[in-house]
C-alpha positions in Angstrom: 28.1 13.1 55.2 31.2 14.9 54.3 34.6 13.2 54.3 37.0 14.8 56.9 39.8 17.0 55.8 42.2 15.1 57.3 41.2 11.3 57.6 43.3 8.4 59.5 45.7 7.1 57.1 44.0 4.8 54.7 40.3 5.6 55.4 38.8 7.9 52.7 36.7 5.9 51.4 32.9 7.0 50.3 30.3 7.1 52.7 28.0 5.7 50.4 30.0 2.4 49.6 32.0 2.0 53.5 31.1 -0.3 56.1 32.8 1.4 59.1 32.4 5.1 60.0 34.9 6.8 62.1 34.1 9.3 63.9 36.0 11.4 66.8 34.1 12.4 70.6 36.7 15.1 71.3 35.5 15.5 75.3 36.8 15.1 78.7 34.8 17.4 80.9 33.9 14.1 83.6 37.8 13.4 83.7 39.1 12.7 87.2 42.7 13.3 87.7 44.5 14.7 84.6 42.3 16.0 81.6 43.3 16.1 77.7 41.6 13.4 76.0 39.9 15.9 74.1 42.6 16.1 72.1 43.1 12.5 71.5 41.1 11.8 68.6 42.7 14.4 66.8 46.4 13.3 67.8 45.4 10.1 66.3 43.9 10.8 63.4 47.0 13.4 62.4 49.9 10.5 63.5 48.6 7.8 61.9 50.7 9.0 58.6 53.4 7.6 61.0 52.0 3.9 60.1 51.3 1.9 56.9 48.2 1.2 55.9 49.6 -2.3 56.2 49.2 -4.7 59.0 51.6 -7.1 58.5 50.0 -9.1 61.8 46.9 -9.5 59.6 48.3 -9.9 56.2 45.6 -7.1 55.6 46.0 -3.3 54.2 43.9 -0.3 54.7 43.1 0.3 51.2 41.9 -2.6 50.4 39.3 -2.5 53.1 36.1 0.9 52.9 36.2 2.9 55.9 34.9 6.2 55.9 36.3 9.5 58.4 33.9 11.5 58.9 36.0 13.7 61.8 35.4 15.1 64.8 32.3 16.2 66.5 31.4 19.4 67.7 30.4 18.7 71.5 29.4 20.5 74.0 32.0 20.7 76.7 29.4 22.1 79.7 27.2 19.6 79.2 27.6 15.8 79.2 24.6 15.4 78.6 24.6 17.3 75.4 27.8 15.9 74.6 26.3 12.4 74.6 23.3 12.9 73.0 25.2 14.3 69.4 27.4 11.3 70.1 24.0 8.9 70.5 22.6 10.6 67.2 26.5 10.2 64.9 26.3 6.7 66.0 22.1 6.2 65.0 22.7 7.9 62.1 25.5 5.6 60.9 23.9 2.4 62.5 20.5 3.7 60.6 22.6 3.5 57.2 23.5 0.0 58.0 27.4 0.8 58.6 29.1 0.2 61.8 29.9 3.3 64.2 33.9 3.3 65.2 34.1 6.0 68.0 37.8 7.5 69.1 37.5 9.5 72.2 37.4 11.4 74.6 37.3 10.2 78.2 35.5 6.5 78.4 32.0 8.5 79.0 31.7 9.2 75.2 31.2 5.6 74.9 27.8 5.5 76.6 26.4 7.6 73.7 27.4 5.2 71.3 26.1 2.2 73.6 22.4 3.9 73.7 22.7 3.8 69.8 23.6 0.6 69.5 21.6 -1.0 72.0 18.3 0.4 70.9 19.2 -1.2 67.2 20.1 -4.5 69.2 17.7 -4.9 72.5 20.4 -8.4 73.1 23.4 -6.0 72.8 27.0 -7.5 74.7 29.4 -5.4 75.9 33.2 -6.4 75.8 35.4 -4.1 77.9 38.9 -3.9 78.2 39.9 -1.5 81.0 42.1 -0.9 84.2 39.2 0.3 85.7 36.0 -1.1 86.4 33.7 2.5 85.9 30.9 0.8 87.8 30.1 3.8 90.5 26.7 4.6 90.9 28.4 8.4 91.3 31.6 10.1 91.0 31.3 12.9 93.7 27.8 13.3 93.1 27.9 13.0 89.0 26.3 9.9 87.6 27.5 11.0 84.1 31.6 10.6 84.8 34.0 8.4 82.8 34.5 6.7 86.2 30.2 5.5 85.8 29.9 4.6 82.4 30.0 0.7 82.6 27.2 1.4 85.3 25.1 3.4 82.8 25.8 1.1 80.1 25.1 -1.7 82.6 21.2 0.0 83.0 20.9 -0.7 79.3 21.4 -4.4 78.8 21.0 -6.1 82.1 23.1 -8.6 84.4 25.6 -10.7 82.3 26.1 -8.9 79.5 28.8 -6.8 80.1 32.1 -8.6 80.2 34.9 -6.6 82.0 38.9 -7.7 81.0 42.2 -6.5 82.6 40.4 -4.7 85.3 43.0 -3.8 87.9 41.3 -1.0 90.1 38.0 0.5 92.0 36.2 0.8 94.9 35.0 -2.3 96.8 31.6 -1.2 96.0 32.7 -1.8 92.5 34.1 -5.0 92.7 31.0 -5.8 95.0 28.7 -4.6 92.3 30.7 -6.4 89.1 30.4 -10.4 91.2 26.6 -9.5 91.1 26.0 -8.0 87.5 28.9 -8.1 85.4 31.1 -10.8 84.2 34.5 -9.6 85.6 38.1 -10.8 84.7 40.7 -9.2 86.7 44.2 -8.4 85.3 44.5 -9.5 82.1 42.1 -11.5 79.1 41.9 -14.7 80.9 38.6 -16.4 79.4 38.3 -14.0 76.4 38.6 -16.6 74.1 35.9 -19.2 75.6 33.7 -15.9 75.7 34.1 -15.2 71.9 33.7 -18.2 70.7 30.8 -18.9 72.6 29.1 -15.1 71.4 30.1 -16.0 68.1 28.5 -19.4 67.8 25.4 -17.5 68.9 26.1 -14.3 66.6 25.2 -12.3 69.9 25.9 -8.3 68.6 28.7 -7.5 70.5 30.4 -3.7 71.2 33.8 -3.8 71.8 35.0 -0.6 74.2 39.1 -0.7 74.3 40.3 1.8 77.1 43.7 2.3 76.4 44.8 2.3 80.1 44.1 -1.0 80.2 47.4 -1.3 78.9 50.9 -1.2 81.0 51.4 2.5 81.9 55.2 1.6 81.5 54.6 1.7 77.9 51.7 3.9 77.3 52.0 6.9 79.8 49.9 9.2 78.0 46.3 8.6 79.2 44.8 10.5 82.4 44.6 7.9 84.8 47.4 5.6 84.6 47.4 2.6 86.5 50.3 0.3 87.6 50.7 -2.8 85.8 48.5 -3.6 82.9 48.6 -5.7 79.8 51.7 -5.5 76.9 50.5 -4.4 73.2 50.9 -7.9 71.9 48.6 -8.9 74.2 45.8 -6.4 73.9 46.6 -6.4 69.9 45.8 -10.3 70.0 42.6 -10.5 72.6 41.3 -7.8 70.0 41.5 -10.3 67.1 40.0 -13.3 69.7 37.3 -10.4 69.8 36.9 -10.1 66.2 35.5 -13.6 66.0 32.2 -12.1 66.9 29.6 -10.0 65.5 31.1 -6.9 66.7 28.3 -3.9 66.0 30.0 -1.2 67.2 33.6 -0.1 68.8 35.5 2.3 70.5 39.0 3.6 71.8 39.4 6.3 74.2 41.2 8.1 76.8 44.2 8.7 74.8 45.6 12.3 76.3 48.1 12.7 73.7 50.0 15.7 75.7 51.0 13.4 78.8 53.8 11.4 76.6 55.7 14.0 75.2 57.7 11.3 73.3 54.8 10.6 71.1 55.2 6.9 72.0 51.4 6.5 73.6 49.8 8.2 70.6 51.6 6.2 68.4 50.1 3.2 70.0 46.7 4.2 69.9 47.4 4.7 66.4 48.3 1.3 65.6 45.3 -0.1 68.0 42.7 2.1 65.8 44.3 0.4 62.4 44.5 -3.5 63.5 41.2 -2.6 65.3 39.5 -1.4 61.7 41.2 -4.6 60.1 39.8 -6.9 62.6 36.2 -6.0 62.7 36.0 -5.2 58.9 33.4 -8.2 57.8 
């Protein structure tokens, strides 16, 4: 792989010697109400130079740790379909080099590509989701491949119980219906997170770790396409990631960043800060 021209801040390392790949899904052709998560990864990538490599929450730096930024992808935008299977085949192709795929969307569909990846590499995958929305229609107006379905698709991949859904806040009832059958589903904020990692990490179950940034308090992060009142501070997402980090995490994402909805720059510089303690976390 080549590097990327322009890397996140801190992460441009060799391919050969990193552990984690980044890697950007620039798509939001499923979104529902406001598009331009496309651009998110991007937006990231180019303001994280407003950071330090640094994380004074961790006691932990950037450059001490071997990340490798290998960019964006070039997806199809008339296909999701398409889109997902280039996705599916970054993420193989980094799993098949034993190095852990990092995917920055894109809408909360990209995920799914990365999830059939991952979960072909580990049949006992566990998903941990932190969301406002549950994303468990069978359909959105007829399209079974829409952000507002992925936890559905992901959910034909590994089977009841193994998808565990955190600050979940809004859906249909069919969803909510659906999630007390299949899903282990915590409403409104990370209650239970940390009984859930440790038991996952006593067992060294793989675990993929999909943050949607909306699950967050529109009142601070305005800039994603479907915000939704209430939500969780930063603090609080910042530490259930690190309770997360206990486990054997395999694989991660953040998405639905649309950078152009805060003009203040305020929501992108967020995400930012989420990508770096999320790569300081997980890094083994």
């Amino acid at each position: 792989m080549n590097r990327n021209i322009e890397t996140f801040i801190g992460c441009d390392g060799d391919y050969d010697y990193a552990q984690i790949v980044l890697f950007g899904a620039p798509f939001d052709s499923t979104t529902s109400f406001r598009p331009g998560a496309r651009f998110g990864s991007s937006a990231i990538r180019h303001e994280s130079f407003g950071l330090e490599t640094y994380s004074p929450y961790q006691d932990k730096d950037l450059t001490d740790i071997k990340v490798f930024d290998c960019g964006d992808l070039e997806l199809c935008f008339g296909s999701a379909e398409a889109a997902l299977k280039d996705i599916g085949e970054k993420a193989g192709e980094i799993l098949f080099d034993g190095k852990t795929p990092f995917l920055i969307g894109g809408e909360h569909l990209v995920t799914l590509g990365a999830v059939r990846a991952v979960a072909e590499r580990y049949p006992n995958l566990h998903i941990i989701h932190f969301d406002a929305h549950a994303d468990l229609r069978d359909d959105y107006l007829g399209a079974q491949l829409s952000h507002a379905c992925v936890m559905r698709r992901c959910h034909e991949l590994t089977g009841d119980g193994r998808i565990h859904q955190f600050c979940i806040r809004s859906g249909d009832k069919a969803e909510f219906t659906f999630a007390k059958a299949h899903t282990d589903m915590h409403k409104f904020g990370f209650e239970g997170l940390k009984e859930l990692a440790e038991k996952l990490a006593e067992e060294h179950t793989p675990v993929y770790l999909t943050v949607d940034l909306d699950c967050l308090d529109p009142a601070l992060f305005c800039g994603t396409g479907t915000p939704e009142a209430g939500g969780v501070s930063f603090t609080e997402l910042l530490n259930a990631i690190l309770t997360v980090s206990k486990t054997n995490i395999v694989g991660a994402d953040v998405n639905e960043l649309a950078p152009m909805l805060d003009a203040s720059g305020a929501s992108t510089a967020a995400a930012c800060k989420i990508v770096r303690e999320m790569l300081l976390a997980i890094y083994k």
